[in-house]
C-alpha positions as CSV (number, residue, x, y, z in Angstrom):
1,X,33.6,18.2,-23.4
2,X,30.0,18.1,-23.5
3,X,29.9,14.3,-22.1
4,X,32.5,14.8,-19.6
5,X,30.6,17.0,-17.9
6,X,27.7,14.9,-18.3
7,X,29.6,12.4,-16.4
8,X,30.6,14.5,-13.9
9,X,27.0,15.5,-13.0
10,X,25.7,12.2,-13.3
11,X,28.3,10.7,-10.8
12,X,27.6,13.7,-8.2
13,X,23.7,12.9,-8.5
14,X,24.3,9.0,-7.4
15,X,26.1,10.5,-4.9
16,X,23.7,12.1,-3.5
17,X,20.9,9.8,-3.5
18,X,19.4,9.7,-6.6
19,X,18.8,6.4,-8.6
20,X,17.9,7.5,-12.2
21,X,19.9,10.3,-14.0
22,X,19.3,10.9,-17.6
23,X,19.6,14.8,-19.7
24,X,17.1,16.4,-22.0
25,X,16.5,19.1,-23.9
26,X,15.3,22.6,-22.7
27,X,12.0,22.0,-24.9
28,X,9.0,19.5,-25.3
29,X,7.6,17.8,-28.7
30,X,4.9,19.4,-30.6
31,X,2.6,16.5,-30.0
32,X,3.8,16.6,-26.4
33,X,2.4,20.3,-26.4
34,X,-0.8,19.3,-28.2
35,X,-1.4,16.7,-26.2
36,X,-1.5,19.2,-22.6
37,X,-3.8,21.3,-25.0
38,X,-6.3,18.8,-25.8
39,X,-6.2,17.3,-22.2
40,X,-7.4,21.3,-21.2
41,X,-9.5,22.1,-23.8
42,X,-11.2,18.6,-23.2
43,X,-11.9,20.0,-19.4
44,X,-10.1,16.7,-18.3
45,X,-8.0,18.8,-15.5
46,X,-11.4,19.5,-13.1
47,X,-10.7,21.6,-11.0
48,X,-6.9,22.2,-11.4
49,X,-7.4,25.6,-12.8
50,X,-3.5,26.4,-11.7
51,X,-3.0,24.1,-14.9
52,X,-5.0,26.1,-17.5
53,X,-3.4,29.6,-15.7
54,X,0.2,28.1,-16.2
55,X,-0.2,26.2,-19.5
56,X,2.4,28.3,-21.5
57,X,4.9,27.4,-18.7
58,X,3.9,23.8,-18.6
59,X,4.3,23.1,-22.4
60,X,7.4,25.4,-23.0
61,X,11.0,24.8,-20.4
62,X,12.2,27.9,-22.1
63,X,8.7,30.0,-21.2
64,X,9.4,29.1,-17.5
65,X,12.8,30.0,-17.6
66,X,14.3,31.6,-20.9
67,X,17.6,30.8,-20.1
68,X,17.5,27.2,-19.7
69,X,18.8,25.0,-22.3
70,X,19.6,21.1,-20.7
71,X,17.3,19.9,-18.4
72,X,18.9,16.9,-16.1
73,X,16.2,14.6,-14.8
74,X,16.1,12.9,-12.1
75,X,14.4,9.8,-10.6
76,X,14.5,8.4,-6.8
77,X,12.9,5.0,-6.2
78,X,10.1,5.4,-4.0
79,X,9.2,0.8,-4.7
80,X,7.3,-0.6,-1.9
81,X,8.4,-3.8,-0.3
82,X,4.9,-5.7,-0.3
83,X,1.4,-5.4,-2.5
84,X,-0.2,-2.2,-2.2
85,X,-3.2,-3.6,-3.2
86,X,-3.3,-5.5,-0.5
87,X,-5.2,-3.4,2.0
88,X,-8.2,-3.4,-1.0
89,X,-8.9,-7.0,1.3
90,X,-9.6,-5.2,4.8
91,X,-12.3,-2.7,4.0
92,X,-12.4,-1.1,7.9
93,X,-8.7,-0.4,7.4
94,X,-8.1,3.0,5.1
95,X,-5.8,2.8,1.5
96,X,-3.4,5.5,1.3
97,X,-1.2,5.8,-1.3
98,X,2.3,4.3,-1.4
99,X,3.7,7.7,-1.7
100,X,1.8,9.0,0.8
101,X,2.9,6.6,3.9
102,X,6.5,8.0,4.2
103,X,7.5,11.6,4.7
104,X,6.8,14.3,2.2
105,X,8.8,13.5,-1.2
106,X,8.8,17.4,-2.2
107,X,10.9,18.4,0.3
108,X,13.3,15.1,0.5
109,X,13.8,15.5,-3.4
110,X,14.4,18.9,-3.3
111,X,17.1,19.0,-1.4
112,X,18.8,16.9,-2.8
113,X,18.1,18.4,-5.8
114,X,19.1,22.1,-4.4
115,X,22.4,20.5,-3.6
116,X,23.5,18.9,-6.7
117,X,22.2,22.8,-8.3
118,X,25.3,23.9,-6.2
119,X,27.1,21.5,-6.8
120,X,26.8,22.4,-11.1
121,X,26.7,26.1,-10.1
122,X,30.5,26.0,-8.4
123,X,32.2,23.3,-10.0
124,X,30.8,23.9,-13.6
125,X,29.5,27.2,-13.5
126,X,26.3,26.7,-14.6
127,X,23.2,28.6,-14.1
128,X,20.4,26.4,-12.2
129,X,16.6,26.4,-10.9
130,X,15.6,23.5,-9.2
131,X,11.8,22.0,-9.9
132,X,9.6,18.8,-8.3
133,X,6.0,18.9,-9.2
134,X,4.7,21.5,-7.5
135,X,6.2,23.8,-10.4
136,X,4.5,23.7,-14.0
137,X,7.0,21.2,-14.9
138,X,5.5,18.3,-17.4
139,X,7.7,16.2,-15.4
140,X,6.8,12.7,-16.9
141,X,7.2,13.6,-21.2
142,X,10.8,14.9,-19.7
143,X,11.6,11.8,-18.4
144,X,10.9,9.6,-21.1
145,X,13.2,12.2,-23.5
146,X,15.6,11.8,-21.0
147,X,15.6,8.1,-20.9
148,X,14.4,7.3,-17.6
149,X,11.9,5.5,-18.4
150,X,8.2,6.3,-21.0
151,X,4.6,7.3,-20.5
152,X,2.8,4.1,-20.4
153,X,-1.0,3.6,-21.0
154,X,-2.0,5.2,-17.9
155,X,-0.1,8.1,-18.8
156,X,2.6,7.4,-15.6
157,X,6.0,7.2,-16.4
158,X,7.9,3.7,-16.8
159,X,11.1,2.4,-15.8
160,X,12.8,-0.7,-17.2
161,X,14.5,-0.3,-13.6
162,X,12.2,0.5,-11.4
163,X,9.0,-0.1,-12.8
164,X,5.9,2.4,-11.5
165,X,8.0,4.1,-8.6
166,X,9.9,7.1,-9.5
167,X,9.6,10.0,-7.8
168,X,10.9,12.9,-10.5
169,X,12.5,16.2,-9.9
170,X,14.5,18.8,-12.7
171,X,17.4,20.9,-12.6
172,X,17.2,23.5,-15.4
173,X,20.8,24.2,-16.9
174,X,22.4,27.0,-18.7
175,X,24.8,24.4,-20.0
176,X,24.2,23.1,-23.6
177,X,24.3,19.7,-22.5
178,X,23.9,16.7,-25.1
179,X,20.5,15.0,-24.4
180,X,20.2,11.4,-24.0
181,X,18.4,9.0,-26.0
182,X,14.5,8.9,-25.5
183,X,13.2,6.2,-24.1
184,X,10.6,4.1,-26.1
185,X,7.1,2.8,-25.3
186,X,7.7,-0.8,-24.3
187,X,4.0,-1.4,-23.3
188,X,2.9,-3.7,-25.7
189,X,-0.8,-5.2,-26.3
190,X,-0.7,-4.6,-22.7
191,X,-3.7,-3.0,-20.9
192,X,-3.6,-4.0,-17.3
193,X,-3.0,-0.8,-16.3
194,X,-6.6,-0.1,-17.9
195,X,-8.8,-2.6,-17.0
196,X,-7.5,-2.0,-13.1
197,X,-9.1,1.5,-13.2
198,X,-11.8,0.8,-10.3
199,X,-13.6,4.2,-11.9
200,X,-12.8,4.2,-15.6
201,X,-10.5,7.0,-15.9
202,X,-8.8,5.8,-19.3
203,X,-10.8,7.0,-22.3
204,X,-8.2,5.7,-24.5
205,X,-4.8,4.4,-23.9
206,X,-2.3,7.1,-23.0
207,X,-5.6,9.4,-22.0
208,X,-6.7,10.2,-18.6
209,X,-9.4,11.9,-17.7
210,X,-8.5,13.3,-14.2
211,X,-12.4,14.0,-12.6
212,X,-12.9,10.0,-12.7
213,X,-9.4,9.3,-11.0
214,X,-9.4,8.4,-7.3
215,X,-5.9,10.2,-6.9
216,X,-7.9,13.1,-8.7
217,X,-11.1,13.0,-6.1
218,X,-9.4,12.5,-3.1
219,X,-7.1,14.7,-3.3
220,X,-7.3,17.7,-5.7
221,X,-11.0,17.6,-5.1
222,X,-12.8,20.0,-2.6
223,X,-15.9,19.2,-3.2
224,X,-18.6,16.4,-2.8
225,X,-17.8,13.4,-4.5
226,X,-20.4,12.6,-7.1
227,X,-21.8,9.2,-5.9
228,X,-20.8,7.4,-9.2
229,X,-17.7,7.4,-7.5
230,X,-18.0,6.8,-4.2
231,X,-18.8,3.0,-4.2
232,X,-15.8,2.2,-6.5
233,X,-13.6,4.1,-4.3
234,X,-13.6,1.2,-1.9
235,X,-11.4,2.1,1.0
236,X,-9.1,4.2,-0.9
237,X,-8.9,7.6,0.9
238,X,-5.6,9.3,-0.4
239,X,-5.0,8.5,-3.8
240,X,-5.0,4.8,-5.7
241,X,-2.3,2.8,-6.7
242,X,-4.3,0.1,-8.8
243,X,-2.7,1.4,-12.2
244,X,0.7,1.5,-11.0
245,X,1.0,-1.6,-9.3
246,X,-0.6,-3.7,-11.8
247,X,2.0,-3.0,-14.6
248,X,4.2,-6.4,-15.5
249,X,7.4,-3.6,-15.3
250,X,7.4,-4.0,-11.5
251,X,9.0,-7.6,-11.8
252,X,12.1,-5.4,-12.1
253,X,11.4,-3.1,-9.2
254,X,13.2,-2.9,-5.8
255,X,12.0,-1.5,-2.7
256,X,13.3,1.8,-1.5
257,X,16.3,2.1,0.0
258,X,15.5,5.4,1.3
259,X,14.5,5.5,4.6
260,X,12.2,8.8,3.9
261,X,10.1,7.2,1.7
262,X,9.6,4.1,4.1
263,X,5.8,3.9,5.4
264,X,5.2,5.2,8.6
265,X,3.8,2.1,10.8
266,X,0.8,4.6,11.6
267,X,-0.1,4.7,7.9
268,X,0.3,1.1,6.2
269,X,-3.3,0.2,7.4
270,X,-5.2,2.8,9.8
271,X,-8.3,2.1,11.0
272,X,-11.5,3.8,9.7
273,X,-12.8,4.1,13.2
274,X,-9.4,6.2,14.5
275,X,-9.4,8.7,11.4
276,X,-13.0,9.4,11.3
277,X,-12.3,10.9,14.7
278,X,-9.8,13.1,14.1
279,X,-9.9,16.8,15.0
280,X,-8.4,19.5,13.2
281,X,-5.6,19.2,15.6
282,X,-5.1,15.5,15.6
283,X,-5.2,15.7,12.0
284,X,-2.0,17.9,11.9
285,X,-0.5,16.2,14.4
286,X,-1.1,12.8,13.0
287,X,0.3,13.7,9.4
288,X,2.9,16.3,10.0
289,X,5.6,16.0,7.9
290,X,3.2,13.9,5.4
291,X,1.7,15.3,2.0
292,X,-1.6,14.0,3.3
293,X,-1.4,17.2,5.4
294,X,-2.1,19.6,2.4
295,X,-5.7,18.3,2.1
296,X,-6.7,19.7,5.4
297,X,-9.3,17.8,8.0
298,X,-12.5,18.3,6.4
299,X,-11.7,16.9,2.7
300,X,-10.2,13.9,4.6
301,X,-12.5,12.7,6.5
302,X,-14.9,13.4,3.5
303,X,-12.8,10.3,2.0
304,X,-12.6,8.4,5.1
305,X,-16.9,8.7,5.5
306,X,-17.0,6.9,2.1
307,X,-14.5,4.4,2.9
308,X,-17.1,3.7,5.7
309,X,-19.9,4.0,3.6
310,X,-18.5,1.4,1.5
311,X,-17.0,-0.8,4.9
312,X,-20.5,-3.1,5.6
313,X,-19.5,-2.5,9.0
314,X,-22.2,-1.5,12.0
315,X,-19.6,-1.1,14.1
316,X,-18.9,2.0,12.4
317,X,-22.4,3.0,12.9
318,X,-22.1,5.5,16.4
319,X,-18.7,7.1,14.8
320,X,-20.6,7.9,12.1
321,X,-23.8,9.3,13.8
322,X,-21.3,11.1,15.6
323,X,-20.4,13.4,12.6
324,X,-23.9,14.3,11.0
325,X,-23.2,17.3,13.7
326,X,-20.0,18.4,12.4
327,X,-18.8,21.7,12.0
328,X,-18.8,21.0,8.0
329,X,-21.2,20.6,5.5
330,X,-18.6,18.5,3.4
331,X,-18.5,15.9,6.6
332,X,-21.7,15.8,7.1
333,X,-22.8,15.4,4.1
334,X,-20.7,11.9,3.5
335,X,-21.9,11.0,7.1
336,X,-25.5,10.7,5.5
337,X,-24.4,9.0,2.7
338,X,-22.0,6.6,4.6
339,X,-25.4,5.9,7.3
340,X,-27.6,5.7,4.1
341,X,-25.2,2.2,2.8
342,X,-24.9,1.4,6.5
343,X,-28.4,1.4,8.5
344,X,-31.7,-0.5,7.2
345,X,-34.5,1.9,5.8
346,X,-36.2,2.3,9.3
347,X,-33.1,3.3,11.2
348,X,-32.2,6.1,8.4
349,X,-35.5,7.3,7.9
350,X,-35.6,7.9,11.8
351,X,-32.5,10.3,11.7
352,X,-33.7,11.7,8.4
353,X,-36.6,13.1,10.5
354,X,-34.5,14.3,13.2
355,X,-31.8,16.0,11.5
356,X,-33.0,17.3,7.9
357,X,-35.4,20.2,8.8
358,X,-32.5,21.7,10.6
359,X,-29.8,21.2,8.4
360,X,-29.4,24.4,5.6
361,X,-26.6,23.0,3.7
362,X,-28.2,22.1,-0.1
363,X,-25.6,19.6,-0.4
364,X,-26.3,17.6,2.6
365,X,-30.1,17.8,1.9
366,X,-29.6,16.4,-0.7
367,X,-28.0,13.6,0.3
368,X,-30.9,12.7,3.2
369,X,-33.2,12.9,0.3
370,X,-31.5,11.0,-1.8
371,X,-30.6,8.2,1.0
């Protein structure tokens, strides 16, 4: 019985658009468990304190929701149709991640997933709550127990199908569903995924330590960017795909067929020079719809200023003069640092004079004195 109605969900989630369907149990591993605990008690979330507040949610299904007791898992290929690392080549154009150029996976995913929920709460009559990431969901150890795919060295999950690019998303069951088999860890001696790491993020293989990840700084980040990061940040300014798209698994992968998840022709390779301008408005308006939106203006062109910084380009010089007045201390403050890599020792000490004994912000002092 059990398996029939595993069939019968599985079918109706390829029919609805998703590309990976595998069923776990309502529970996570003790090592699983330790591992989130380590990773916290290690400080290696930064400043995602939402993750040390929801902990006992994150490492127990049945503490988020007592009544669950299957968890179906599901995956929707997200694979882009060309080298994401490709952009890394034109440093006045800005790196945004894959996931980031179409529209807003959360909300595509969850619908889809809200629809299969009642789909399994009328035909089956099972109880259901819908997740995607944005719940404290340890999405990725779920998906390798559900077979989808297994947490590689870089701690992302793995398909055999899809390689790097699977967006996840849960529905919790009442049903006492049969789980599938685990997925093993089909890595290998391999460390690419390692040695891409432009910041060093990987203590160890299968560790991360999220304050020296680019997807970490520009994006969960609010503050200033310590400068041992900025450099190696090349022209990355939401996110980093060098881990992912490194891994050998991505022979097997095939590009979207999702047109949501397609990149928006605005967003394959911006130009420095157009985002560095953007208001608060045209920041909106340019990534509505997008979760680049979430960041806000300021944090944004914080990333953008060290993209410059790290450009070698004069012709960015005047756009970046242009923000040392800027309403915020975070912008102005990667304006300095962006003229300090940009402008000879003359030309910087010249606006150093002008504009430090009026600025009050510590941070940005700090950077014209350390320029």
């Amino acid at each position: 019985m059990t398996e029939d109605l595993k069939s019968r969900i599985r079918e109706q989630a390829l029919a609805l658009g998703f590309d990976a369907v595998g069923f776990a149990p309502a529970q996570l591993s003790n090592q699983v468990r330790q591992w989130l605990a380590d990773f916290l008690a290690e400080g290696r979330h930064g400043d995602m304190g939402w993750m040390v507040e929801k902990a006992d949610r994150r490492g127990d299904p049945q503490v988020l929701w007592p009544e669950a007791r299957s968890i179906v898992v599901l995956g929707m290929n997200y694979g882009p149709g060309r080298d994401p690392l490709a952009i890394l080549d034109h440093p006045t154009r800005a790196g945004i991640s894959v996931y980031a150029q179409g529209r807003d996976y959360h909300d595509h995913v969850k619908n889809r997933l809200k629809a299969l929920a009642r789909w399994m709460a009328e035909e089956i009559d099972s109880g259901v709550k819908v997740f995607v990431d944005t719940a404290p969901v340890m999405e990725k150890p779920l998906g390798q127990q559900a077979g989808l795919g297994w947490q590689g060295k870089h701690t992302n999950l793995v398909s055999r199908g899809f390689g790097s690019w699977l967006f996840l998303g849960e529905v919790y069951s009442t049903l006492d569903l049969a789980p599938d088999t685990s997925e093993i860890d089909h890595c290998g001696s391999c460390t690419s995924c390692l040695s891409a790491c432009p910041t060093d993020a990987f203590p160890a293989p299968y560790q991360l330590d999220a304050r020296r990840c680019i997807s970490y700084l520009t994006i969960e980040h609010k503050g200033v960017i310590a400068r041992e990061f900025r450099e190696p940040m090349g022209n990355r300014i939401y996110g980093c795909d060098d881990c992912l798209a490194v891994c050998p698994w991505n022979k097997y992968a095939k590009p979207t067929g999702h047109d949501a998840f397609l990149p928006r022709a605005e967003l394959m390779a911006p130009r420095l020079a157009d985002l560095a301008q953007l208001d608060d408005a045209g920041f909106r308006q340019l990534f509505s719809g997008s979760p680049v939106k979430r960041i806000g203006r300021d944090r944004f062109v914080r990333n953008v200023l060290i993209a410059i910084g790290n450009s070698g380009s004069q012709t960015l010089v005047p756009i970046t003069e242009s923000l040392l007045s800027d309403s915020s201390p975070l912008v102005r403050g990667m304006a300095v640092w962006a003229l300090s890599r940009l402008l000879d020792a003359d030309r910087f000490a010249a606006l150093r004079d002008r504009h430090l004994p009026t600025e009050t912000d510590e941070d940005v002092r700090a950077e014209w004195l350390e320029g």
